[in-house]
C-alpha positions as a Markdown table, in Angstrom:
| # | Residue | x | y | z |
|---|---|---|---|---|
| 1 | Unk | 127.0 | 87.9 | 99.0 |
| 2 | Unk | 124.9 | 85.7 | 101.7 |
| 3 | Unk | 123.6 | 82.6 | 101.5 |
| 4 | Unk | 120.6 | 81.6 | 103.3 |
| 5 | Unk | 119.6 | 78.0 | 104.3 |
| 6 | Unk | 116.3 | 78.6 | 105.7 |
| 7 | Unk | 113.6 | 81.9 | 105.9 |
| 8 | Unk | 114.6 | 82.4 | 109.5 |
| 9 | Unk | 118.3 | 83.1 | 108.3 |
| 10 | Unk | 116.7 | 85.5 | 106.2 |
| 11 | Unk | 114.4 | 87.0 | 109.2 |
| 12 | Unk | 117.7 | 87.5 | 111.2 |
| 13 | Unk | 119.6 | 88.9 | 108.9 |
| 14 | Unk | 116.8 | 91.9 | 107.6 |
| 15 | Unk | 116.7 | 92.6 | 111.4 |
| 16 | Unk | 120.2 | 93.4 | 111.2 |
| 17 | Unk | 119.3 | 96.4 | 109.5 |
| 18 | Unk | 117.3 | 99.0 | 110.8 |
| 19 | Unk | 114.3 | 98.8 | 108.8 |
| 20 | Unk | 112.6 | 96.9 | 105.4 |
| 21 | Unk | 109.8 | 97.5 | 103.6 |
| 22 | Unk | 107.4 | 95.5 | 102.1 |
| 23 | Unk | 104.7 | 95.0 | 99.7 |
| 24 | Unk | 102.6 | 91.9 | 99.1 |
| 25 | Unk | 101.0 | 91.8 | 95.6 |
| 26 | Unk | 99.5 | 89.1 | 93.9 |
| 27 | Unk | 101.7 | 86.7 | 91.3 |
| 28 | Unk | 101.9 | 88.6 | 87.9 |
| 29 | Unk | 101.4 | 92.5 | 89.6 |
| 30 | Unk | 103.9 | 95.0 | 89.2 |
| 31 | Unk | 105.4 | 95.6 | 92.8 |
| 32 | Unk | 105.3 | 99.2 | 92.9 |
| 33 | Unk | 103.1 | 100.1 | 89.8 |
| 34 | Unk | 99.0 | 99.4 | 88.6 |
| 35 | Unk | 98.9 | 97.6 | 85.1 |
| 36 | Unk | 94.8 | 98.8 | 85.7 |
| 37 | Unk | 92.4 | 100.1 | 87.6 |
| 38 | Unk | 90.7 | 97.2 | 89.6 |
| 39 | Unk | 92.3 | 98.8 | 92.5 |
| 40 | Unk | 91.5 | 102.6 | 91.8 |
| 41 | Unk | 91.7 | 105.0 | 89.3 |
| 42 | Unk | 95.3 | 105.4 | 87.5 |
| 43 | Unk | 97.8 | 107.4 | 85.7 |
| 44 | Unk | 101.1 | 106.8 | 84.2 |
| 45 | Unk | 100.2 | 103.3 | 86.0 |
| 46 | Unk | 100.4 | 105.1 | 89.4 |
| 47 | Unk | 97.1 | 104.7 | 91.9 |
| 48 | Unk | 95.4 | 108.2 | 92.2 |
| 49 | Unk | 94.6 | 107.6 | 96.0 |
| 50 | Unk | 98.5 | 106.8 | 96.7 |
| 51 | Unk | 99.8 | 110.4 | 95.6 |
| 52 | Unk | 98.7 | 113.8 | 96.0 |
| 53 | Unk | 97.6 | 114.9 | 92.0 |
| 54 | Unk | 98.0 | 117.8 | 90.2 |
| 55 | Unk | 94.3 | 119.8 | 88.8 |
| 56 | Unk | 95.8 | 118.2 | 85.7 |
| 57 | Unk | 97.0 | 114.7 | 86.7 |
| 58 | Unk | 100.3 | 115.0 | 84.8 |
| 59 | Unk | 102.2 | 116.4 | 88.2 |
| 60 | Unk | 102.4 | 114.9 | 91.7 |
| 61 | Unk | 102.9 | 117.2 | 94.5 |
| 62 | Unk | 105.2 | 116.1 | 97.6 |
| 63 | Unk | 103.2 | 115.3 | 100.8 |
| 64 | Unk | 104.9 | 113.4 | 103.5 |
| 65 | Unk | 101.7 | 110.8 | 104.7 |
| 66 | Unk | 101.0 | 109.9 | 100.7 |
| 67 | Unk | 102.8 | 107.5 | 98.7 |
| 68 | Unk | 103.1 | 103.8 | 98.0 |
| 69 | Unk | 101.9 | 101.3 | 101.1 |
| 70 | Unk | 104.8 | 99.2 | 102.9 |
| 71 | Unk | 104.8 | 97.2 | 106.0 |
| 72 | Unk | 107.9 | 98.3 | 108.5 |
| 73 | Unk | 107.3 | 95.1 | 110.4 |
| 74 | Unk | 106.5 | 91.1 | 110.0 |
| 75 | Unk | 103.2 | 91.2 | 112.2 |
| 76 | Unk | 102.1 | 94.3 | 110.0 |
| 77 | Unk | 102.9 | 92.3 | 106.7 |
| 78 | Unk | 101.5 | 89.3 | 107.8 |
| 79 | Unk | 97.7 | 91.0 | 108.2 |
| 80 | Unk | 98.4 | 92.5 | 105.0 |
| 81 | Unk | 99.9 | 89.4 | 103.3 |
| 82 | Unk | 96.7 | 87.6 | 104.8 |
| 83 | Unk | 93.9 | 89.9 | 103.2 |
| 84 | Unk | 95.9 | 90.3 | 99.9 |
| 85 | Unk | 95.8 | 86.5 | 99.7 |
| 86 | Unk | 91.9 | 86.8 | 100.6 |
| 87 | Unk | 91.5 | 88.9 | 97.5 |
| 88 | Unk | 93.4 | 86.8 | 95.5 |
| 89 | Unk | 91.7 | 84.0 | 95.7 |
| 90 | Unk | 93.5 | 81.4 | 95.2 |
| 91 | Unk | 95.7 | 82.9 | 93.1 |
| 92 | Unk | 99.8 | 83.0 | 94.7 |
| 93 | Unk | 100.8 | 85.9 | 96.6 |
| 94 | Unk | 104.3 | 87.2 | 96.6 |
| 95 | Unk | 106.0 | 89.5 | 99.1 |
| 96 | Unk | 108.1 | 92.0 | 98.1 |
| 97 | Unk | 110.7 | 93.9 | 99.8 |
| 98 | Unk | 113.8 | 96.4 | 100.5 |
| 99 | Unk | 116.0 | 98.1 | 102.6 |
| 100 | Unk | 114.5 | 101.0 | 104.2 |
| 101 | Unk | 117.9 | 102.7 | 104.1 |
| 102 | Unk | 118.4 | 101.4 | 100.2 |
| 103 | Unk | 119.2 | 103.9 | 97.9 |
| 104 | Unk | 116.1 | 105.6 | 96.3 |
| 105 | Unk | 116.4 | 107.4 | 93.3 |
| 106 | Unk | 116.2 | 110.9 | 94.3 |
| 107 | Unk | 113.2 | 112.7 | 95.0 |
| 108 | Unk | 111.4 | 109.3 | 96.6 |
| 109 | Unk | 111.7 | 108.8 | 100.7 |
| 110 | Unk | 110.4 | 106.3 | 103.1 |
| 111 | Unk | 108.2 | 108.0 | 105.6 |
| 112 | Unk | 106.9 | 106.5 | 108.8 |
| 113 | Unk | 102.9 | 107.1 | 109.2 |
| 114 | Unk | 102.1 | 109.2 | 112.0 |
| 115 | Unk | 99.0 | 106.9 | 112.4 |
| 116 | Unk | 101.3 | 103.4 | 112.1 |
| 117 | Unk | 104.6 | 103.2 | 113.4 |
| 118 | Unk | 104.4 | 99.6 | 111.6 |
| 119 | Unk | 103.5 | 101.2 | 107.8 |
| 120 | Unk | 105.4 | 103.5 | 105.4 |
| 121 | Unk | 105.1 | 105.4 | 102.8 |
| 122 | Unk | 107.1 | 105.6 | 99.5 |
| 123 | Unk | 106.5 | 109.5 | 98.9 |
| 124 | Unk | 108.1 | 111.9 | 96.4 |
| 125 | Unk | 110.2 | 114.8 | 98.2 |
| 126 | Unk | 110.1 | 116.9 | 95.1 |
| 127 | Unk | 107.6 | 118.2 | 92.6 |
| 128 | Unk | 107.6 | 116.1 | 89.7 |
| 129 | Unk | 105.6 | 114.8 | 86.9 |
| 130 | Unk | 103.5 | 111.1 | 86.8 |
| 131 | Unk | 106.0 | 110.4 | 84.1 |
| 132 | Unk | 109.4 | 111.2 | 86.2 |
| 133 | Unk | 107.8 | 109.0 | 88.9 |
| 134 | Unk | 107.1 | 106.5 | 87.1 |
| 135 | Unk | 110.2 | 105.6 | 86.2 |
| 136 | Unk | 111.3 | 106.1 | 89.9 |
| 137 | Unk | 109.0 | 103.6 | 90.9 |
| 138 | Unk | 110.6 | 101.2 | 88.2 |
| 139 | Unk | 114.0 | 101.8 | 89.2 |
| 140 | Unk | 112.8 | 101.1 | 93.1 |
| 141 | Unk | 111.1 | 98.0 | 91.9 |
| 142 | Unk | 114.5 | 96.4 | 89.9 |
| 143 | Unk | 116.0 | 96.6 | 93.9 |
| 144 | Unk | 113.2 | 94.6 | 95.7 |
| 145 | Unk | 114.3 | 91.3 | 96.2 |
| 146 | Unk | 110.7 | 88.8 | 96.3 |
| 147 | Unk | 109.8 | 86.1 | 98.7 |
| 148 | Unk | 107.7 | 83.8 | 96.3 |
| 149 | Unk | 104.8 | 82.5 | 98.0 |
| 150 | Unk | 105.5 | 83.6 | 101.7 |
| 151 | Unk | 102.3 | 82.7 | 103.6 |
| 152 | Unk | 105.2 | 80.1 | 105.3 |
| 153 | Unk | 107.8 | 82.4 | 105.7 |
| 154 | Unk | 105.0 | 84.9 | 107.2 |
């Protein structure tokens, strides 16, 4: 187990690895599912526009440039961290993040973007339903460890 004293102990030691990922979503949010659809239509709490859909909505269909949003790198976080905040307004922001190499439940992978070397994507590798994936999703969000508050870290 490490203890940190400050964020930049933190900062060196996730560069010791060879890449995180990270979300930043507003205080009370789930960090890798939608409680409702302010952001975009939904199903099994998962955003439509994130994952490639079944005709039916109850299957979603691997595709290796669709999947949940996470920044490889601090500069990319920080713009993100910075226009989350402006949507928040006023309201905390909390970053969440992971281990690129962590272990995913199976059937979830981070890809690179071909368009942004600097953003993921959490995509499914495998066929499966909304259901399966939402519980994927949970299990992925129970190993993101949270920087409360990081516009100072950042």
């Amino acid at each position: 187990m490490e203890q940190f004293r400050i964020i930049g102990d933190i900062r060196e030691y996730i560069k010791s690895f060879d890449a995180f990922c990270a979300r930043s979503v507003q205080r009370g949010e789930h960090p890798t599912l939608y409680m409702d659809d302010k952001q975009g239509q939904t199903y099994n709490n998962i955003r439509e526009k994130d994952y490639l859909f079944s005709q039916c909505r109850n299957w979603v269909i691997p595709h290796n440039q669709m999947g949940l949003s996470f920044s490889a790198r601090w500069q990319h976080l920080k713009d993100k961290y910075k226009l989350k905040k402006k949507w928040a307004a006023g309201n905390p922001v909390d970053v969440f993040w992971v281990i690129e190499q962590c272990d995913l439940p199976l059937g979830l992978k981070f890809v690179q973007d071909e368009k942004d070397k600097e953003h993921y994507f959490l995509t499914v590798t495998e066929r499966m339903t909304s259901a399966q994936l939402k519980v994927k999703l949970i299990a992925v969000a129970e190993r993101m460890s949270v920087i409360r508050e990081a516009q100072d870290t950042l």
